[in-house]
Structures are given as C-alpha cells and as structure tokens.
C-alpha positions in Angstrom: 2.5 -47.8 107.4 0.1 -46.6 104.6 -2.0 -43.7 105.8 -5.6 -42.5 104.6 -6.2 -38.6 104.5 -9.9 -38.2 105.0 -10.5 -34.2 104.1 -14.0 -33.9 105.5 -13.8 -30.2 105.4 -16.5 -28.3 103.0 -14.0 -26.1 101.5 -12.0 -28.9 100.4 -8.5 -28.1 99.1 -9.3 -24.9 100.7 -9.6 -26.2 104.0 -7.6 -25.0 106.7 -7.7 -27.6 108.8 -6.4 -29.8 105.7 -3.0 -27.6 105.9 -2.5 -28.6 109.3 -3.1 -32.3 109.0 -0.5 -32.2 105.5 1.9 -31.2 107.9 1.7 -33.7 110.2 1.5 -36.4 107.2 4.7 -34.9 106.4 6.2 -35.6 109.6 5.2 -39.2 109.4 6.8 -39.7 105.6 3.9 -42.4 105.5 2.7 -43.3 101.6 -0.9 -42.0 101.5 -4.0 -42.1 100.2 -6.7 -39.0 100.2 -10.5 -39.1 100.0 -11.9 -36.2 100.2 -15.5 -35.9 100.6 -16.1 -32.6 98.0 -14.6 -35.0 95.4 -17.1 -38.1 96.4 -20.7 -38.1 96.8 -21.6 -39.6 99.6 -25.4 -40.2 100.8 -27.1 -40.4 103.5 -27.8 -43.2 105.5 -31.6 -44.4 104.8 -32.0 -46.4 107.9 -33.2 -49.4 105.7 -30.9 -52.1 108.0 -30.1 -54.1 104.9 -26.8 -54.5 105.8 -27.3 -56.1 109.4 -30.2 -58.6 108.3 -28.2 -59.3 104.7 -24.2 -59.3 106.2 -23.8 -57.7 102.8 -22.3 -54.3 102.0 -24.6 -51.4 101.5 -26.2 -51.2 98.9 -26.8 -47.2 98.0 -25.0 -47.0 95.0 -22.1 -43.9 95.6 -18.8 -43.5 96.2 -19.1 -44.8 100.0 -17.5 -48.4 98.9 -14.5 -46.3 97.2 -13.7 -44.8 100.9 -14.7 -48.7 102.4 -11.7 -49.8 99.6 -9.5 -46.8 100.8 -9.7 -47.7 104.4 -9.2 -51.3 104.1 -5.8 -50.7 102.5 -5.1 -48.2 105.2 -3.3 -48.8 108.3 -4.1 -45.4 109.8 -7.1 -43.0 109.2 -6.2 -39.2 109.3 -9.8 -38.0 109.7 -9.3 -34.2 108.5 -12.4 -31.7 109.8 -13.5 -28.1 111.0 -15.4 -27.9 114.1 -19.3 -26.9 112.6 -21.5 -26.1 115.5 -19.3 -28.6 118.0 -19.8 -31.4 116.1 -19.0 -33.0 112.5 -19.8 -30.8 109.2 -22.6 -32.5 107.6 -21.0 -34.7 105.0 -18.7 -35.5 107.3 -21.5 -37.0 109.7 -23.7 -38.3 106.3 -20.0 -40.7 105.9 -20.2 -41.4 109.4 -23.6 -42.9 109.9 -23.2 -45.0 107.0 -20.2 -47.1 109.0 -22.4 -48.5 110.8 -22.6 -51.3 107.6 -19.5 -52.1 109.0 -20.6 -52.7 112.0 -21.8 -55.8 113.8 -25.6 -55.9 114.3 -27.4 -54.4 117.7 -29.6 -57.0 119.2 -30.2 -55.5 122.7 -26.8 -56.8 123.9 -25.1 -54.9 127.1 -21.2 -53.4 127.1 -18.4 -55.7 128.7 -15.2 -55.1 130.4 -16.3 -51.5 130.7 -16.5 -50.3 127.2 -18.8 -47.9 126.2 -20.1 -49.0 122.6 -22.7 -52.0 122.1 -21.2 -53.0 118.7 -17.9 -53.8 117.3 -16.6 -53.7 113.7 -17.6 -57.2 112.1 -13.8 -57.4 110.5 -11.1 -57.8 112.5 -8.7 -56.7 110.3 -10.7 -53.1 110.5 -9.7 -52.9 114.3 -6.5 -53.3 114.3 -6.3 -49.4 112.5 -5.7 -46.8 114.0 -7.4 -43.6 114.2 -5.6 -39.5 114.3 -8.4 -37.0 114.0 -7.2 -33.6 113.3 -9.7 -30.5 113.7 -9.8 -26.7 113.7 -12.1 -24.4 115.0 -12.7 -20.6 115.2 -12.7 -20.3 118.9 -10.2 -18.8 121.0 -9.5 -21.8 123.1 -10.3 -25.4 122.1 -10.5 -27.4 125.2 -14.4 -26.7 126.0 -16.0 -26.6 122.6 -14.7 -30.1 121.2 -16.6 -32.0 124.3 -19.8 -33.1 122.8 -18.0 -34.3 119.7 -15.0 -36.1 122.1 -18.2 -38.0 123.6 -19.6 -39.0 120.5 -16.1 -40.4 119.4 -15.9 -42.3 122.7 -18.8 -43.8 122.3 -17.8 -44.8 118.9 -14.6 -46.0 119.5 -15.2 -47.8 122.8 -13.6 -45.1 124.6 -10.2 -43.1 123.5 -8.8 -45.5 121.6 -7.6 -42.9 119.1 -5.6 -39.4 119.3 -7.6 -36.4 119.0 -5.5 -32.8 117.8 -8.2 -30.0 118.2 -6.8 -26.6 117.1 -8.2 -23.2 118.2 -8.1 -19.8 116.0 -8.1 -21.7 112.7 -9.4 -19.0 111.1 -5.7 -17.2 111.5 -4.2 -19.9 109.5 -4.4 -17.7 105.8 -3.9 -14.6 107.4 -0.2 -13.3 106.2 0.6 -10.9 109.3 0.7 -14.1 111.3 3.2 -15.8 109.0 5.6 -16.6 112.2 3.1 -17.8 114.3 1.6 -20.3 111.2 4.9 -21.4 110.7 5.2 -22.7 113.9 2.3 -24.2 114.4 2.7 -26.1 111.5 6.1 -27.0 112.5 4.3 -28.5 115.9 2.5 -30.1 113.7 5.1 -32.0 111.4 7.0 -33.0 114.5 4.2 -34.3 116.3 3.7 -36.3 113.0 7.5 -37.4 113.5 6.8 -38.5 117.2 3.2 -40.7 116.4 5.2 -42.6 113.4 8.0 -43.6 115.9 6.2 -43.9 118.9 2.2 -44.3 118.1 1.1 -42.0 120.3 1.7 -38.6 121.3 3.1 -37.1 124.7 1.2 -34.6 126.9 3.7 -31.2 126.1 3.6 -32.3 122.2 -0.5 -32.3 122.4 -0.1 -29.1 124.2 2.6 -27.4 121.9 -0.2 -28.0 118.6 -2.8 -27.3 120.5 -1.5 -23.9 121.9 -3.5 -20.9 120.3 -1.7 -18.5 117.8 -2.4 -15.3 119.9 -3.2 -14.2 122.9 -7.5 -14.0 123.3 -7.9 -10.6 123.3 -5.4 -10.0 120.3 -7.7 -12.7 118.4 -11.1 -10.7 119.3 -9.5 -7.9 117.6 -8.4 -9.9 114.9 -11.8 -11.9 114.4 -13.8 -8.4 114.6 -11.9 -7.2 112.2 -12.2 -10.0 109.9 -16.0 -10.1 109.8 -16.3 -6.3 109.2 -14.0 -7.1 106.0 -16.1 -10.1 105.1 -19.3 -8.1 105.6 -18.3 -5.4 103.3 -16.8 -7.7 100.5 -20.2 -8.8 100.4 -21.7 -5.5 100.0 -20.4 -4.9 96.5 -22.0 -6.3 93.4 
C-alpha cells in the first residue's frame, strides 16, 4: 500500500496534528508520499467550469496537478488538519474545492441507492482509494465540534465511506509536563495505524482509545488559561 500524507495544517512541519498522523503512518510501515500545502501553492477555485464543459484538467497553472500526480499513485490519502472554526483551515478548503475537476459534471441529476452526493469521481481508479482523515482541535472534548465538518465529508464522500480520528486538547501536544500523557496518545495512535494496515478499518475501543482527551476538563481549563496568559505576555515584549 503506498500512502499520501496530505499536511494541510498552516503551521506546517510545526503542526501538531502532523505528529499525531506520523505516528499512525508509522504503525502502518506504508511507503509514503507528503504534500504539504505550506510547501505548494495552491489557488482558489475560480468557478470558471472549464473542466466539466472541456473533460480536461484544470487549467490554473499551480502546484494543484502535483497533488492530482501524488494522489493518483496513492492508494490511501492521510488527509492531516486542525479543526479552524469547525471546519477546514483555508488552504485546506482552497485544495478542496478545486477536486471538484475531478469530478463528474452536475446536470440536475438526483442521488441513487441512498447516497448522499450528486456526483462521482470521473476515474474509477480514483474510487477505489481510500480515505483516513486525522484532525486536532483545542477543545476539551471532540465529539460535538467536528459535526458540521463530518456533514460536509458525508456529503462528499457519499456518506462515511472513510475513517475520521478527531483529537481534542491538541494544543497539549508540545507541552513537556504532559510528556506521559503525549506518549500515549501517540502510542494509540501508532497502533491504530497497525490495526487499519491489517484490517482496513478501525474497531470502536481503538477510535475511542485516540480519541480519549489527555486530561481531565477542568485540569485542561487550567491548563488552556494558563497558556494564553503566557502567550499574551510573550506578545507584550518588543
């Protein structure tokens, strides 16, 4: 299996979600590929349609046929994010939108069989990968705040044809008093990599073991209060 790391984060290297998909890569021992979207300039879609009417690829000359070459070689995409404002971070959602060249044309035709997106990816080939995305957020709990983007994806993917791993308390993940807690996580992490490349999916307690917070909520208010006063008063000095 040859795996695509798609690090959509806007800290890039930096990103902490990015640590916690590397460990689940690792767990898989797949060959990979990265593209990560601070690296690669990526435009927004202009809505021009050229691509349905033409067939052709899009033609906004950037690095979005570089990720199209990636992906096609691919037989999984590991799409690597932080939750910004329960949804994608903008670049992430500028990539997104320009898929839909991929896509086969909407002409006003209804679902069938129940699924919940018009369109379907014009190469076969394409559909037969499969899809892990991997997210953190600063939140205490996970569950609630991923729903709007969970519906998005649904509606993309013709419902949940792909395994989500949301993470809560990402913002923990550098901090060095919590070096046990990390450690397991990203333990979790690397075996629930181990499980997907043997299995292809992911059992209910290992979604729940990765997706269990670091701390308890009221230890991570204190913890988040503390970490914006810091942040506020770095900023204070010249």
């Amino acid at each position: 299996m040859q795996a695509l790391l798609l690090n959509g984060s806007p800290r890039g290297a930096a990103s902490n979600t990015l640590r916690l998909s590397r460990a689940f890569l690792q767990g898989t021992g797949w060959p990979l590929e990265t593209f990560s979207l601070t690296e690669n300039r990526i435009e927004p879609c202009r809505g021009c349609m050229a691509c349905w009417r033409s067939g052709a690829p899009c033609t906004i000359a950037d690095d979005f046929s570089a990720f199209v070459g990636q992906f096609r070689r691919a037989d999984v995409l590991i799409a690597s994010f932080p939750l910004y404002y329960f949804g994608l971070p903008a670049q992430l959602k500028a990539l997104l939108d320009r898929t839909i060249s991929l896509m086969e044309p909407y002409h006003g035709q209804t679902p069938e069989g129940g699924h919940c997106s018009f369109q379907t990816l014009r190469d076969p080939a394409l559909r037969r990968k499969k899809l892990v995305v991997i997210s953190s957020c600063g939140y205490t709990e996970a569950a609630p705040m991923y729903e709007a983007l969970l519906a998005q994806l649904d509606r993309l993917c013709s419902g949940r044809n792909y395994t989500p791993l949301f993470f809560p308390q990402g913002e923990l993940l550098p901090v060095e008093k919590l070096n046990g807690p990390r450690a397991r996580r990203l333990q979790a992490f690397e075996a629930a990599g181990r499980e997907y490349a043997e299995t292809g999916t992911l059992s209910e307690q290992t979604l729940a073991g990765v997706q269990r917070p670091m701390v308890d909520p009221r230890v991570y208010e204190i913890l988040a209060r503390a970490q914006w006063r810091g942040g506020a008063e770095r900023n204070k000095q010249p």
